[in-house]
C-alpha positions in Angstrom: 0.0 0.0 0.0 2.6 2.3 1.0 4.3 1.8 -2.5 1.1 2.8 -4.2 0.2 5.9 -2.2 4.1 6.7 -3.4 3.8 5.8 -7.0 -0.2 8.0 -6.7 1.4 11.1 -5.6 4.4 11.2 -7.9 1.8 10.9 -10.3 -0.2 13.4 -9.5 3.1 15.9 -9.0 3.5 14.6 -12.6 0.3 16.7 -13.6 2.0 19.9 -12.9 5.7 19.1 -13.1 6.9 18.8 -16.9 9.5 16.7 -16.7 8.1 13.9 -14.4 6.0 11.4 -16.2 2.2 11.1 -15.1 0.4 7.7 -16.7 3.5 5.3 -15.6 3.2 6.2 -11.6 -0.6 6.1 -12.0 -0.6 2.4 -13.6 2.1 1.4 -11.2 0.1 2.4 -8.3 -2.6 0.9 -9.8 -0.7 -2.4 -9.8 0.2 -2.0 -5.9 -2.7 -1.1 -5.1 -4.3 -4.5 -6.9 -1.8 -6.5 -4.4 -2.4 -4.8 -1.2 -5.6 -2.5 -1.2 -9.0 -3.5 -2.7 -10.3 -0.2 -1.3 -7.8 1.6 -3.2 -7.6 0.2 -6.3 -11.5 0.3 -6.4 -11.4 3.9 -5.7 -8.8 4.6 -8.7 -11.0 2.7 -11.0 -13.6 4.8 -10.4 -12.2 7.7 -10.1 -13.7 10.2 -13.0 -9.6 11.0 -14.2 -7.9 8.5 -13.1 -10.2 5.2 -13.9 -10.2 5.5 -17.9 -5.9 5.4 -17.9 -6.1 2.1 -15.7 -8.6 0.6 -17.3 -7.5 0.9 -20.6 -4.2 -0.1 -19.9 -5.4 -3.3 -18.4 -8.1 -4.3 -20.9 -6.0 -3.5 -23.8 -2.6 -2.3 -22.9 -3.9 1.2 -24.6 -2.2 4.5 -23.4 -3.5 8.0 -23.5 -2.4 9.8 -27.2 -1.9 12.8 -25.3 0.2 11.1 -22.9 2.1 9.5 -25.9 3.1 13.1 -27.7 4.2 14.1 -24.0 6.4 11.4 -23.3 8.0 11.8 -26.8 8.5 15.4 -26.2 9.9 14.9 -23.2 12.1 11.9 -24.2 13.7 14.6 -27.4 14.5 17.1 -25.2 16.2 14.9 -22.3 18.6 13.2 -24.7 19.3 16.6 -26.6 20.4 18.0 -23.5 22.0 14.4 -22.6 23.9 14.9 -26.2 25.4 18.3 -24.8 26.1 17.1 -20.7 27.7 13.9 -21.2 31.1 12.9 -22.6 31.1 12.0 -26.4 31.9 8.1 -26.1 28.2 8.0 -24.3 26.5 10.9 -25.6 24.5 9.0 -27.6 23.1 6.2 -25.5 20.4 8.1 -24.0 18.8 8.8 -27.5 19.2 5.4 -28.7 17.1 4.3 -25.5 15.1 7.1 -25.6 14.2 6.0 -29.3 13.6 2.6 -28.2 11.0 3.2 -25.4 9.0 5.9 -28.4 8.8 2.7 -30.9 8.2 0.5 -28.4 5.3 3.2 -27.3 3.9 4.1 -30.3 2.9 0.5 -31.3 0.2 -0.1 -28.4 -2.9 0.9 -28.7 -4.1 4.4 -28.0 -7.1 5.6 -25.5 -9.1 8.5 -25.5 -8.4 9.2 -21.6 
């Protein structure tokens, strides 16, 4: 329980804080809550923002479009300024990764939420 209440409100500090990813901290408190709160995970289900993101990810592994174009965004800048911080013999590791995790996002399914 005490790592989904965690995961929820790093999540939630994700909503206002650019850099810090929203939709992974919500499904992975989603997950501990499904392991050690029934009260909580019902609660998150039906809650009127947060229910459609779990849902969809657990019927159909489907993430939000919006959160998609985010994460991408987010992913560009971090290795551009990764490109510029590190030395050259590893410069360009983060991008390759970064690229990666974008193909390997952009082939599930999107949601509407």
């Amino acid at each position: 329980m005490i790592a989904g209440v965690l995961a929820l409100v790093t999540g939630v500090v994700g909503i206002v804080v650019p850099l810090l990813p929203t939709t992974p901290f919500i499904l992975l408190a989603a997950f501990c809550f499904s392991r050690g709160c029934e009260r909580c995970e019902r609660w998150m289900l039906e809650h009127a923002r947060l229910g459609p993101i779990v849902r969809d990810w657990r019927a159909r592994h489907a993430v939000p479009r919006r959160a998609k174009q985010l994460a991408t965004v987010m992913m560009a800048l971090g290795s551009a300024a990764a490109a510029f911080m590190l030395p050259p013999s590893v410069a360009r590791l983060p991008a390759l990764v970064c690229v990666g995790v974008a193909v390997w996002l952009w082939r599930l399914p999107s949601s509407a939420a």
